[in-house]
C-alpha atoms as a printed R data frame, in Angstrom:
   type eleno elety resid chain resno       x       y       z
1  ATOM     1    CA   UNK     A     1 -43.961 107.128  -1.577
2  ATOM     2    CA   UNK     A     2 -41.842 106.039  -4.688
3  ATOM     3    CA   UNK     A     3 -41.419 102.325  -5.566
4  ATOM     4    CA   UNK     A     4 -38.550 101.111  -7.764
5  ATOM     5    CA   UNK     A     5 -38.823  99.944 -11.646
6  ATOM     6    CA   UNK     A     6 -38.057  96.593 -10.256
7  ATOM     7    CA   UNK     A     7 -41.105  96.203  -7.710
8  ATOM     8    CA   UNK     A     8 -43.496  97.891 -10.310
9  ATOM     9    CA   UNK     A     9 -42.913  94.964 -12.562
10 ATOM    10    CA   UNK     A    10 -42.894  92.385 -10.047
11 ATOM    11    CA   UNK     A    11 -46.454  94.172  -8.970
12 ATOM    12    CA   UNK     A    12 -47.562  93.753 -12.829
13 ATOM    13    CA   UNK     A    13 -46.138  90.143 -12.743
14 ATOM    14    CA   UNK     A    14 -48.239  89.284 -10.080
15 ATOM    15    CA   UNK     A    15 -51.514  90.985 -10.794
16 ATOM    16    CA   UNK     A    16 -51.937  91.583 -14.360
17 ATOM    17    CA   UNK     A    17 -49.224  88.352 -15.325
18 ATOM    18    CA   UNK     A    18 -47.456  90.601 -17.528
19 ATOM    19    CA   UNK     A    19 -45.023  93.355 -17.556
20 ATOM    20    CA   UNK     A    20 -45.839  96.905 -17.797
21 ATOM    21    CA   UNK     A    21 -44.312  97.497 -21.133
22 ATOM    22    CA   UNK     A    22 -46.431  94.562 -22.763
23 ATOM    23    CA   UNK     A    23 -49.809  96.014 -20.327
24 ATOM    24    CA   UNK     A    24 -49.163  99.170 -21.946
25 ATOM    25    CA   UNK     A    25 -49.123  98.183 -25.923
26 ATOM    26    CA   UNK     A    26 -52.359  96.205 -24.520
27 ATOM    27    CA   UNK     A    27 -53.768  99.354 -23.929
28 ATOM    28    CA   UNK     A    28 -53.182 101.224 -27.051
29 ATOM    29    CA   UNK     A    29 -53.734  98.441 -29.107
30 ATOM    30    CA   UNK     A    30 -57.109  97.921 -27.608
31 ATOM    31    CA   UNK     A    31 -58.222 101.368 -27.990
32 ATOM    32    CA   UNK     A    32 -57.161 101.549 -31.839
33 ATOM    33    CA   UNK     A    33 -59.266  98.258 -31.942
34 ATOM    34    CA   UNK     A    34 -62.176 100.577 -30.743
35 ATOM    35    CA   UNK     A    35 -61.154 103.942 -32.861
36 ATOM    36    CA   UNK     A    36 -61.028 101.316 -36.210
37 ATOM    37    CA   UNK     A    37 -64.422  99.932 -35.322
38 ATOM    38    CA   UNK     A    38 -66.040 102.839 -34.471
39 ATOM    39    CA   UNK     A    39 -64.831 105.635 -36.083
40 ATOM    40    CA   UNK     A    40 -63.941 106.833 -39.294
41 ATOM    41    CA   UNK     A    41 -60.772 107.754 -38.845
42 ATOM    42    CA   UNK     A    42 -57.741 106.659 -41.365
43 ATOM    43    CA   UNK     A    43 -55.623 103.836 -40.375
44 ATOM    44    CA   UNK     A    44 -52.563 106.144 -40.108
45 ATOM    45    CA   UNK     A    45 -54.961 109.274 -37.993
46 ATOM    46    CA   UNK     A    46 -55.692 105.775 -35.471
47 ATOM    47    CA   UNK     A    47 -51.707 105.048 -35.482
48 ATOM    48    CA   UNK     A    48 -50.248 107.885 -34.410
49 ATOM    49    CA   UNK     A    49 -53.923 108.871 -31.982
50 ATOM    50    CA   UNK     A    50 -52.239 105.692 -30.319
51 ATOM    51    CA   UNK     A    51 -49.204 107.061 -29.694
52 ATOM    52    CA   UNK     A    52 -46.979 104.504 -32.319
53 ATOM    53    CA   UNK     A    53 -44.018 105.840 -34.286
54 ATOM    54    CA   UNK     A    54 -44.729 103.300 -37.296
55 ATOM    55    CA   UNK     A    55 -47.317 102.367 -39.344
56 ATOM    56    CA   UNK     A    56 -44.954  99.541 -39.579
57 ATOM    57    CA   UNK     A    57 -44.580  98.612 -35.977
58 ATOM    58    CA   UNK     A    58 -48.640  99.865 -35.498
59 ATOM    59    CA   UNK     A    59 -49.608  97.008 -38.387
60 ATOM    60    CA   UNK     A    60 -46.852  93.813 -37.157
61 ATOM    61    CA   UNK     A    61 -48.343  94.436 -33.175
62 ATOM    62    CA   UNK     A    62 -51.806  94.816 -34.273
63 ATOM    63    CA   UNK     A    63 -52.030  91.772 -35.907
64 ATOM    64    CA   UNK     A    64 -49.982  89.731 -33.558
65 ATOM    65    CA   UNK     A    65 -52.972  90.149 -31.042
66 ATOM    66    CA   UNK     A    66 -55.893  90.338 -33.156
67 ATOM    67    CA   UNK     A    67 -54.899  87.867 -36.005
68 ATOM    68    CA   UNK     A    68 -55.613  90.671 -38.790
69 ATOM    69    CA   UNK     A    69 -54.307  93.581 -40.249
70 ATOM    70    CA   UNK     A    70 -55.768  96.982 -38.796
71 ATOM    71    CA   UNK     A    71 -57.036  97.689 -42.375
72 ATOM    72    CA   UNK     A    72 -58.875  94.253 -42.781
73 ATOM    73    CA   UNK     A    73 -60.466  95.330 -39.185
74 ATOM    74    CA   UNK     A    74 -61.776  98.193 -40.423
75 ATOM    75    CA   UNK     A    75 -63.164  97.078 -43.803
76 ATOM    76    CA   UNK     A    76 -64.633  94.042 -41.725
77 ATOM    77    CA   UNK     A    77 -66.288  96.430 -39.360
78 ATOM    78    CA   UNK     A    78 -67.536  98.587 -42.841
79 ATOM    79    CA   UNK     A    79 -68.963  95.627 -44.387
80 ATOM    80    CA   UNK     A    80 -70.856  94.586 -41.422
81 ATOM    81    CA   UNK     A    81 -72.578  97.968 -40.772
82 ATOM    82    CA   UNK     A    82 -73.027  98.509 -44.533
83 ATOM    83    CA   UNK     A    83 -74.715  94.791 -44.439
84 ATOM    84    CA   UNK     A    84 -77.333  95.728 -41.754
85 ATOM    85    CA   UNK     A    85 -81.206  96.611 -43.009
């Protein structure tokens, strides 16, 4: 059974409330949010794991949904473990 672009994003529209490009970066922004807090991997190793082109493009989305820089995410996340007895 194939289904056409156009019905894919009206499925999206109506179950996620978003279209599958924008589900997508969701996706891969989320898991570089998990990679940054949990790994030691470089900003730029988490980038392209992610699947971006741009470190440029990687930073400007990241911080659109998470309000900070992926860098300040990861030194947040350092300081906190680094804090702990």
């Amino acid at each position: 059974m194939s289904i056409s672009t156009r019905q894919l994003e009206r499925l999206f529209a109506k179950h996620l409330n978003m279209p599958p490009k924008r589900y997508y970066l969701k996706l891969r922004l989320e898991k570089a949010r998990g990679l940054l807090r949990q790994t030691s991997l470089s900003v730029t190793d988490i980038c392209v794991a992610c699947g971006f082109r741009s470190l440029s493009h990687f930073s400007k989305s990241y911080r659109a949904t998470f309000g900070l820089s992926p860098g300040q995410e990861k030194r947040g996340t350092a300081a906190i473990w680094s804090a702990s007895p």
